[in-house]
MARGU-141245 format. One record per residue (C-alpha): residue number from 1; residue in one letter; x, y, z. Coordinates in pm, whole numbers. Layout:
N
<NUM,A,<X,Y,Z>>
...
***
This chain:
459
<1,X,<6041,-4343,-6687>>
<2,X,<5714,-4460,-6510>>
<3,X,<5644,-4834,-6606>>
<4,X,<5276,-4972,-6651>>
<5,X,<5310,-5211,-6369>>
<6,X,<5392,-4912,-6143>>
<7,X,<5077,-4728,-6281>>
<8,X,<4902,-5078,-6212>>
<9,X,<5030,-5127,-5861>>
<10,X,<4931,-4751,-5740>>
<11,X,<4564,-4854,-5862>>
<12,X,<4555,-5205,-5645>>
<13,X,<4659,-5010,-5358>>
<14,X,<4458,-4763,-5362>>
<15,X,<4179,-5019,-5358>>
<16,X,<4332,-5200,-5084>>
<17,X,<4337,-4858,-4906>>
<18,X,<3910,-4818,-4975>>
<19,X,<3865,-5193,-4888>>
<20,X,<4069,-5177,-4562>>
<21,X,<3848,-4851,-4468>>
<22,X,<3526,-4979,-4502>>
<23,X,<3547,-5303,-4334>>
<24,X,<3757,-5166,-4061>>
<25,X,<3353,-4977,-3992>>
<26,X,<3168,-5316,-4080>>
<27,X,<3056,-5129,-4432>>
<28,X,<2970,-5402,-4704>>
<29,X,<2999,-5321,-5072>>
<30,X,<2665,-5276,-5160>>
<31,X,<2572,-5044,-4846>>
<32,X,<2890,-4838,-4982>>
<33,X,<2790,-4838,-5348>>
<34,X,<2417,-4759,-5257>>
<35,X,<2525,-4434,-5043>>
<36,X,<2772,-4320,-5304>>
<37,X,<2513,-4372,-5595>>
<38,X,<2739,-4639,-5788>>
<39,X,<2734,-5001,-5783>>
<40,X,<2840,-5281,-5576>>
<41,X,<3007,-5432,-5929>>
<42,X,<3192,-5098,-5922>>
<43,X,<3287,-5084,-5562>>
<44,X,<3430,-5437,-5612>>
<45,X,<3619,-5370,-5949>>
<46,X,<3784,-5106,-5748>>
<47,X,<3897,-5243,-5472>>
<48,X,<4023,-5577,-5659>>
<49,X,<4244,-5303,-5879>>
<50,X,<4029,-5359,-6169>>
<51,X,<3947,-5024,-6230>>
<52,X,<3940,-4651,-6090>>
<53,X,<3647,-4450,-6099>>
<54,X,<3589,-4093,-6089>>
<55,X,<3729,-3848,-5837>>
<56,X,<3330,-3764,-5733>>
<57,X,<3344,-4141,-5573>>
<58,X,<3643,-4107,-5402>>
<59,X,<3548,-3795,-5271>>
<60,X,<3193,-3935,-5137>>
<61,X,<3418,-4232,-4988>>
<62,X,<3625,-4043,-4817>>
<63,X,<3336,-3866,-4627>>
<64,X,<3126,-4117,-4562>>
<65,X,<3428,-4336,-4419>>
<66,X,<3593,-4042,-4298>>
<67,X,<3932,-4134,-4463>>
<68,X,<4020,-3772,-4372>>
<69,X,<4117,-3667,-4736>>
<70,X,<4344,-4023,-4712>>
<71,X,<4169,-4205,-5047>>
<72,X,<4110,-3862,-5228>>
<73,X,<4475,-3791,-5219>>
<74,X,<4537,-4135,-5328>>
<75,X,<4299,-4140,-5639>>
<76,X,<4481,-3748,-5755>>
<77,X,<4862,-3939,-5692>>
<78,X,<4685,-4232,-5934>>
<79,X,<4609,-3974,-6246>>
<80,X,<4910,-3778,-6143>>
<81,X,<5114,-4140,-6248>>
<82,X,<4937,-4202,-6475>>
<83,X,<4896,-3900,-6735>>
<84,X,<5301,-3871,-6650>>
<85,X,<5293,-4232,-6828>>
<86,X,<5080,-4154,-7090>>
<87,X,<5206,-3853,-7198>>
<88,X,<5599,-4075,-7187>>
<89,X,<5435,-4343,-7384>>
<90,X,<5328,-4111,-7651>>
<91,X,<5648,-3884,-7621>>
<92,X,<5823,-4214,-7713>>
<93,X,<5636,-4330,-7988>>
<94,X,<5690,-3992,-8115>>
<95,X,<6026,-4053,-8113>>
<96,X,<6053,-4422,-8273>>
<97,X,<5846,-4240,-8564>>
<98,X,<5990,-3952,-8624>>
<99,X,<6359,-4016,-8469>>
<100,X,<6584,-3758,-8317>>
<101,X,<6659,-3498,-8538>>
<102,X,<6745,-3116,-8598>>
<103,X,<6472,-2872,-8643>>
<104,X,<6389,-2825,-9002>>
<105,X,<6519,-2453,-9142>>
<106,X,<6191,-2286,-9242>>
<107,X,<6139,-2292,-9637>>
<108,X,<6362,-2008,-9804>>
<109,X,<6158,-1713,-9920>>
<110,X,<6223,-1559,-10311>>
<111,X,<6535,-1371,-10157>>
<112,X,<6661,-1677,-10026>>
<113,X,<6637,-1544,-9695>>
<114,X,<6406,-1793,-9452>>
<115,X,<6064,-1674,-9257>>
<116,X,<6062,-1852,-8851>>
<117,X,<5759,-2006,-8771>>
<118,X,<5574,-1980,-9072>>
<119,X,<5537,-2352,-9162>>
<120,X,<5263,-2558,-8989>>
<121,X,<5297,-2817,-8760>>
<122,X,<5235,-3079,-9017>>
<123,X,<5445,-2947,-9230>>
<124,X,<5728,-2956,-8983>>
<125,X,<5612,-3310,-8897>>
<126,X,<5669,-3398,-9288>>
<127,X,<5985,-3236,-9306>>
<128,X,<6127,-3413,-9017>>
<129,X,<6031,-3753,-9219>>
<130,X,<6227,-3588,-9556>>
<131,X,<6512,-3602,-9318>>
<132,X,<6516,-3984,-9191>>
<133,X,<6352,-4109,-9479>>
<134,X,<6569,-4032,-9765>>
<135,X,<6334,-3780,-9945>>
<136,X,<5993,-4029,-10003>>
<137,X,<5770,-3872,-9797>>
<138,X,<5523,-3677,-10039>>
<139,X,<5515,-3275,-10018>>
<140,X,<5202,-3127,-10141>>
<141,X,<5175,-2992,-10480>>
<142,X,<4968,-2645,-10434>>
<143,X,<5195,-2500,-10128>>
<144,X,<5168,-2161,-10168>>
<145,X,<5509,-2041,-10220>>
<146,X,<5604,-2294,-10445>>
<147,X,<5879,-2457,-10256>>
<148,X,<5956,-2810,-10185>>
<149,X,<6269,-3020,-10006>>
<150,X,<6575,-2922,-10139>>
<151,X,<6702,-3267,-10347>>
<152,X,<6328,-3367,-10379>>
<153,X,<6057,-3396,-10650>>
<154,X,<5711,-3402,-10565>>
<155,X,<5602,-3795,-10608>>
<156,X,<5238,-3876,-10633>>
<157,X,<5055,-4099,-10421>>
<158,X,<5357,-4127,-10188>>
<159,X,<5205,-4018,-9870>>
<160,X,<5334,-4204,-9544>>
<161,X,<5080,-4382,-9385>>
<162,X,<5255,-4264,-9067>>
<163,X,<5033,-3913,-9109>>
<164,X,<4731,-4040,-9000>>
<165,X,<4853,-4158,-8679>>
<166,X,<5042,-3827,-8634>>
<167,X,<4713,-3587,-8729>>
<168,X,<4534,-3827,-8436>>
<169,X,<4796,-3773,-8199>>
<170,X,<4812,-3404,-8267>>
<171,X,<4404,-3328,-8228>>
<172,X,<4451,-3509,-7899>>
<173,X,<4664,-3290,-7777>>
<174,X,<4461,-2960,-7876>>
<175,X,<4120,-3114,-7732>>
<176,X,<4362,-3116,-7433>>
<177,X,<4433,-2714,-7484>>
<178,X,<4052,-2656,-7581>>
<179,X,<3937,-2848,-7286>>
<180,X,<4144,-2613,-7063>>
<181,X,<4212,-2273,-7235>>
<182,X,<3909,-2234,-7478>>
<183,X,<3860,-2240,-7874>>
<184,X,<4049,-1896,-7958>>
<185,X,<4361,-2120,-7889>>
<186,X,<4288,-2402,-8108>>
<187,X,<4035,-2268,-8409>>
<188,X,<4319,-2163,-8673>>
<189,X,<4513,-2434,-8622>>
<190,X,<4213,-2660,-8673>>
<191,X,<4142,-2436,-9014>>
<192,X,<4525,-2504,-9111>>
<193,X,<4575,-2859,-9013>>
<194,X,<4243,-2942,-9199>>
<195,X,<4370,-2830,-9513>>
<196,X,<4682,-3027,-9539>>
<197,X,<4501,-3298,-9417>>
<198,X,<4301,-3230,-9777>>
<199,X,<4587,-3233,-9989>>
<200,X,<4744,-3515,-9864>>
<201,X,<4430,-3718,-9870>>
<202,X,<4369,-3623,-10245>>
<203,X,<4729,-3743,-10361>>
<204,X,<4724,-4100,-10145>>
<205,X,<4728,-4419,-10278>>
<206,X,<4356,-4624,-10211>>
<207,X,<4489,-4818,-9918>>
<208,X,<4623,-4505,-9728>>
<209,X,<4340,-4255,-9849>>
<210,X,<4090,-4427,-9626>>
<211,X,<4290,-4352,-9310>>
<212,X,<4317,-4005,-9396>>
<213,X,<3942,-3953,-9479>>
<214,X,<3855,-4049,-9096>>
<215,X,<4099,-3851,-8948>>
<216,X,<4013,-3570,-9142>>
<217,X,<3631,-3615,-9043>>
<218,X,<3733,-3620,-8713>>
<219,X,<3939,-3291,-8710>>
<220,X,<3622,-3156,-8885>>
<221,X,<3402,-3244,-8620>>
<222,X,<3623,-3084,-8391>>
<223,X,<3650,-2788,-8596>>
<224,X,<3237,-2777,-8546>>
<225,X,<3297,-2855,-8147>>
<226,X,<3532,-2509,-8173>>
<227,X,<3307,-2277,-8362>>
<228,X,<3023,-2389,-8152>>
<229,X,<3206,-2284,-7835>>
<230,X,<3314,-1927,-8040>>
<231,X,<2952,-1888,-8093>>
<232,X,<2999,-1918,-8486>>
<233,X,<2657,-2122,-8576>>
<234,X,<2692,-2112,-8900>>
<235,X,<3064,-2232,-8979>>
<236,X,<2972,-2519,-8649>>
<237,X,<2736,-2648,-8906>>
<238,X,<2930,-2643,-9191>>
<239,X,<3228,-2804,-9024>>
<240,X,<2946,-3073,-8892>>
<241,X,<2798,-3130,-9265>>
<242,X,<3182,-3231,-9378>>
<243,X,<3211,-3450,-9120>>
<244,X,<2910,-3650,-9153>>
<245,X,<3028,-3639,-9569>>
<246,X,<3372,-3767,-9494>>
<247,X,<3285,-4006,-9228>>
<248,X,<3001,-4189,-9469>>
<249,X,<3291,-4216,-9766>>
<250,X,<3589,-4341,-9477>>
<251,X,<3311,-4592,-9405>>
<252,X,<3330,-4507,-9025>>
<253,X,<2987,-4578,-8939>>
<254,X,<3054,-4482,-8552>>
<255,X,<3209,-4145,-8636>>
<256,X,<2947,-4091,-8828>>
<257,X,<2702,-4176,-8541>>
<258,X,<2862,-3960,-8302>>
<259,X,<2815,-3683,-8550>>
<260,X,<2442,-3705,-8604>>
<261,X,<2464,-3742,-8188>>
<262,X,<2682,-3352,-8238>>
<263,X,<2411,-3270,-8465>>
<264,X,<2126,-3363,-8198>>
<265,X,<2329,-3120,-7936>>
<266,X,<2339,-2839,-8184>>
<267,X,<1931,-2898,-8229>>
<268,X,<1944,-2881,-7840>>
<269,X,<2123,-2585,-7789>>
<270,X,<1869,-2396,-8054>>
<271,X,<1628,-2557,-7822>>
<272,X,<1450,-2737,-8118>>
<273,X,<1384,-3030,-7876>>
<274,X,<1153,-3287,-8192>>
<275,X,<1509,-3246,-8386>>
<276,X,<1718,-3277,-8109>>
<277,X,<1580,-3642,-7983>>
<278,X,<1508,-3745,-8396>>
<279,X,<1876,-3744,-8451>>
<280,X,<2018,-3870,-8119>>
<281,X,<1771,-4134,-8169>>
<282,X,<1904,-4233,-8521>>
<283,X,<2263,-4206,-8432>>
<284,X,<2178,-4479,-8174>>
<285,X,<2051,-4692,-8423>>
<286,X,<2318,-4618,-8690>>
<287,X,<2581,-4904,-8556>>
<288,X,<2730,-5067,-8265>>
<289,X,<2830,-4815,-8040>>
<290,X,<2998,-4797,-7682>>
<291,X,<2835,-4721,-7404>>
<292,X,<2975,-4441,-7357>>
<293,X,<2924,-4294,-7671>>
<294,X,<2560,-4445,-7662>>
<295,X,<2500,-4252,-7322>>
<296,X,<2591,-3937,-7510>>
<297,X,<2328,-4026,-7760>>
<298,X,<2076,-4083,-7465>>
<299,X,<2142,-3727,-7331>>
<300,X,<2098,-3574,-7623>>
<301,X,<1733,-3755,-7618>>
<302,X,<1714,-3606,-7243>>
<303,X,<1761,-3285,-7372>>
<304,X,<1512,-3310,-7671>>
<305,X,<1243,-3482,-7433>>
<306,X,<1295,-3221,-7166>>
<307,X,<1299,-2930,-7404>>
<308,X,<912,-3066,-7502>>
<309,X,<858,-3091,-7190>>
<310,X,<827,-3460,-7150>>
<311,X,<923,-3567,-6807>>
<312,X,<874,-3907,-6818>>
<313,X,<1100,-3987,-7121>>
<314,X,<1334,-3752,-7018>>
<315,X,<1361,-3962,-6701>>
<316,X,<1337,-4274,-6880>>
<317,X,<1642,-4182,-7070>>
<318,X,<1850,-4042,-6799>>
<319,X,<1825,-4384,-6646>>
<320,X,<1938,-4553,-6918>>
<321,X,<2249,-4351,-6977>>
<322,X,<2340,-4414,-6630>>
<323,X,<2330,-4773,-6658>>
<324,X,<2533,-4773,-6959>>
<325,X,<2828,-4494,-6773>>
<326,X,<2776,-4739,-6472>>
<327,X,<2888,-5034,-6704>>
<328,X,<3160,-4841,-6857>>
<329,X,<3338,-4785,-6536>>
<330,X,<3254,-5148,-6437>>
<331,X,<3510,-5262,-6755>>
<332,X,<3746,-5018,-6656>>
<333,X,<3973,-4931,-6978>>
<334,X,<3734,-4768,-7221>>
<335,X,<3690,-4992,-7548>>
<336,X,<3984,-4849,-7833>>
<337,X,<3630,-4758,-8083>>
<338,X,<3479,-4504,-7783>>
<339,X,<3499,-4120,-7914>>
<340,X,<3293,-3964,-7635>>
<341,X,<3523,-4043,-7362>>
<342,X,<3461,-3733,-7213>>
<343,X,<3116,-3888,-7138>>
<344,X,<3163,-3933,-6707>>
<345,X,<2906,-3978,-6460>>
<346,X,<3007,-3571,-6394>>
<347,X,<2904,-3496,-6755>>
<348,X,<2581,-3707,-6735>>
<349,X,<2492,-3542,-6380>>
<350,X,<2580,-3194,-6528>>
<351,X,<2308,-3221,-6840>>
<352,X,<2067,-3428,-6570>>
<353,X,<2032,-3114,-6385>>
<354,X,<1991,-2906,-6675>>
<355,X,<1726,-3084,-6805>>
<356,X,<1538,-3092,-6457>>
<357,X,<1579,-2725,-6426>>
<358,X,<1405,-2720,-6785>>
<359,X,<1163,-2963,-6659>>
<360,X,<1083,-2745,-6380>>
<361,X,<1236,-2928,-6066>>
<362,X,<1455,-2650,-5918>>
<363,X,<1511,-2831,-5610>>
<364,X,<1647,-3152,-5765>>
<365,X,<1824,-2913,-6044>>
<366,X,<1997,-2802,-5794>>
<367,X,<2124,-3101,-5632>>
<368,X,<2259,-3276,-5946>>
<369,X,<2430,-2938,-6060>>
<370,X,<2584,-2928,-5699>>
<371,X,<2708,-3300,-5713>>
<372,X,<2834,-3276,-6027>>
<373,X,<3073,-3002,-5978>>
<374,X,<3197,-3122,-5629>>
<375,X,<3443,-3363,-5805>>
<376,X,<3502,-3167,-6130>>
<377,X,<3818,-3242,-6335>>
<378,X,<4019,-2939,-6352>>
<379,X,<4091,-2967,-6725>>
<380,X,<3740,-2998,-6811>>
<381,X,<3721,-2624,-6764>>
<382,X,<3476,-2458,-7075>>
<383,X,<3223,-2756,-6914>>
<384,X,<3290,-2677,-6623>>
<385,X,<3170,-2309,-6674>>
<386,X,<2855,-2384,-6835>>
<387,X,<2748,-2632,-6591>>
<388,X,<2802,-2319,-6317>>
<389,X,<2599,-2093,-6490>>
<390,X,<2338,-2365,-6540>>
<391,X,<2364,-2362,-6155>>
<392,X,<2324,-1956,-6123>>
<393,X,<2049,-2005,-6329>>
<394,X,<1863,-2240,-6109>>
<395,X,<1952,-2053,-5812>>
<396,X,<1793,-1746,-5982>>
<397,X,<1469,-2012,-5996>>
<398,X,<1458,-2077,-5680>>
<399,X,<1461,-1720,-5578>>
<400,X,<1772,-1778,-5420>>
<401,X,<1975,-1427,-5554>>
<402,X,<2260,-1396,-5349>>
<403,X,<2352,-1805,-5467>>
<404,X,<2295,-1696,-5799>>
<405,X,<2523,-1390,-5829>>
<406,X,<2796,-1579,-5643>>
<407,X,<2834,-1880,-5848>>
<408,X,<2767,-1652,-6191>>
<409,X,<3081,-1497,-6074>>
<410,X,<3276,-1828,-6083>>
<411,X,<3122,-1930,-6386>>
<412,X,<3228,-1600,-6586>>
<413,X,<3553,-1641,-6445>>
<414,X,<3590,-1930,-6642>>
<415,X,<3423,-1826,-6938>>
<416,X,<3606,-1535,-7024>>
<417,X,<3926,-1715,-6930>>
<418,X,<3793,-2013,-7187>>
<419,X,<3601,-1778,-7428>>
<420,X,<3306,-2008,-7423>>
<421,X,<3030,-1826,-7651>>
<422,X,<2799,-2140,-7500>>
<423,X,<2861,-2021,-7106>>
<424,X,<2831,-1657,-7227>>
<425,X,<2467,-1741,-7333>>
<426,X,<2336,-1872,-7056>>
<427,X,<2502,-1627,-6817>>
<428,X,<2334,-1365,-7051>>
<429,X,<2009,-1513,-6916>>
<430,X,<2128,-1457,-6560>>
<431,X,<2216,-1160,-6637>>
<432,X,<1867,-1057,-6751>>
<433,X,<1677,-1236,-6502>>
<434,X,<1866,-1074,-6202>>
<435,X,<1783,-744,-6370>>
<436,X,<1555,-516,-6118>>
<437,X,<1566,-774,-5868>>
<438,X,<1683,-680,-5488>>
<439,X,<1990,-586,-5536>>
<440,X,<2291,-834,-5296>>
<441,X,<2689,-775,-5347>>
<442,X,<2697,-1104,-5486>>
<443,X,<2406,-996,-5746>>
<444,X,<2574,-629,-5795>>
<445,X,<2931,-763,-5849>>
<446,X,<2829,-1025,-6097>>
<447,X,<2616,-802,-6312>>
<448,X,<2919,-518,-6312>>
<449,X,<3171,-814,-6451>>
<450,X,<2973,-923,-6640>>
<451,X,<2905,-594,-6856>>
<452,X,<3271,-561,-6864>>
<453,X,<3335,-895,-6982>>
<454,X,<3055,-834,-7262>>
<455,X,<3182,-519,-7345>>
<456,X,<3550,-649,-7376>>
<457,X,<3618,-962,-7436>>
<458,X,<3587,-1109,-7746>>
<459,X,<3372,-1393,-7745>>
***
């Protein structure tokens, strides 16, 4: 089992390994930090072991030092040790909850015959607890066959407290699955989940029931995050409404925050740029928040600024947001309260260049969209493909076809492997725009897939 001093120790010496680079060539800190577009701070907290940044500035290091892929491979052995450690932390925690035990036999149906695979994963979860805990774990009232744990009434109010942390462990793991393999995985269970989450919230006790109205606003809001990506506007607003409902009565004033900051984004992607910057500016104002989660409240104001055409608080904004990611790496471990912690300088640089090609700066579109996916995380994939077909698109700008149909190809690649409706749109706009134009193979293979892929897949 990997220890945290182990996970510690490949971090220090992978900063050793950038510090002994650059002054081997006479580099100081801040010439480093000023050519990799970071700060000296940051360069610093990395090489003392203090933190590790993303793999976009290890990749720029190893260039401009010419480490010859040396600190690059470093930094991917680093997450390699340390999601194995994470995911073995959790694994046993798992355990010391739920204990080792025999898989539950599925509830018995009228015949007295069982059905396999029929109960949910929470349900499971519960039964497990039925088993270790002596029959006091609560079983909901309205299940629709009726049936219960053999030896045990229902009991009112007797909810473990244990739930909550189980329901936040589980929707970690499927924004993991969503992140990689797209919302058609995820959306039922999120349906499912959400409703025993309801009935257990309704029978707990007042101490417990707070717990269990967060988490379920949270699952909401990521119910809204998967029918967005489906393309399903209306039940992404619903889902979004509850959230912001259930978040006010938990008392979660930075859930709530980040919602309205969801909220703004929808606004955005109806291009409604006056309602997109109103409510990313309130959520910033609601409470307290992070910096990351504050940056995602600033590019939501990028967004709404650029979508009105407003350069210059666009820019203004954009600024400001990279300060704040800038700060967040400086600290190193994000704060236990940040939500948005998919919220990197990759993200930022991705919606930067969207908003400049909105803006009408193809050239500098271009460049963003190109440096932010040279260091892309590879589990960040349904981002990943709309930030490529925000790059066809400026290539299509620019006049630069051949470009344009190449990289739409990669970016429907991942979209129909993802089924992100949100990709699908904007490729749809490539699609058009290419239409009648001199005709490459790059252009002519990208608009054949993708009339098959619109024809077929299920978006």
């Amino acid at each position: 089992m990997i220890g945290p001093q182990q996970v510690q120790d490949a971090k220090r010496a992978l900063g050793v390994k950038l510090a002994g680079r650059r002054n081997a060539l006479g580099v100081t800190q801040a010439d480093l930090a000023a050519r990799v577009h970071s700060t000296r701070s940051t360069v610093a907290g990395v090489e003392r072991g203090h933190q590790v940044v993303d793999r976009v500035f290890w990749q720029r290091c190893d260039g401009l030092l010419g480490s010859g892929g040396e600190l690059l491979a470093g930094y991917d052995e680093y997450r390699r040790l340390k999601r194995r450690h994470d995911e073995e932390r959790i694994e046993a925690g798992q355990r010391a909850r739920w204990g080792e035990v025999e898989r539950v036999v599925p509830p018995p149906r009228g015949d007295g015959s069982t059905v396999a695979g029929q109960e949910s994963a929470a349900d499971a979860q519960v039964a497990r607890r039925v088993a270790t805990s002596g029959g006091m774990t609560a079983w909901p009232a309205d299940r629709p066959d009726g049936w219960s744990p053999p030896g045990m009434g229902y009991a009112p109010g007797a909810v473990d407290p244990v739930l909550a942390l189980h329901w936040t462990e589980m929707l970690r793991l499927l924004g993991v699955s969503h992140n990689m393999f797209g919302s058609r995985q995820v959306y039922d269970v999120v349906c499912r989940e959400s409703a025993v989450i309801r009935r257990y919230r309704h029978e707990a006790i007042e101490d417990v029931k707070p717990r269990l109205l967060a988490v379920e606003a949270r699952w909401a809001e990521f119910g809204s995050w998967t029918a967005d990506n489906l393309g399903d506007a209306t039940a992404a607003t619903h889902w979004l409404d509850q959230a912001l409902g259930l978040a006010r009565k938990a008392g979660d004033k930075r859930l709530a925050a980040y919602v309205l900051m969801r909220q703004a984004q929808q606004a955005a992607d109806r291009l409604d740029g006056v309602q997109a910057a109103a409510l990313a500016a309130t959520a910033e104002t609601l409470v307290s928040l992070t910096d990351r989660d504050r940056a995602l409240c600033l590019i939501r104001q990028v967004q709404g600024h650029a979508l009105r055409g407003d350069g210059t608080r666009s820019l203004a904004a954009i600024n400001a947001a990279h300060r704040l990611i800038d700060r967040a790496a400086d600290v190193g471990a994000d704060d236990a309260d940040t939500i948005g912690r998919h919220c990197t300088l990759g993200y930022l640089r991705a919606y930067e260049g969207y908003c400049l090609l909105r803006l009408g700066q193809v050239g500098a579109a271009a460049r963003t969209l190109d440096e932010a996916l040279s260091g892309w995380p590879a589990d960040y994939r349904q981002d990943e493909a709309l930030t490529r077909a925000w790059l066809a698109l400026t290539h299509v700008a620019a006049g630069q076809l051949a470009e344009a149909g190449a990289e739409g190809s990669r970016a429907l690649a991942l979209t129909a492997a993802t089924s992100s409706a949100r990709a699908m749109r904007t490729l749809n706009q490539v699609y058009a725009r290419l239409s009648g134009r001199t005709a490459s193979v790059e252009v002519a293979g990208f608009r054949s897939a993708f009339s098959l892929v619109a024809s077929t897949v299920r978006l």
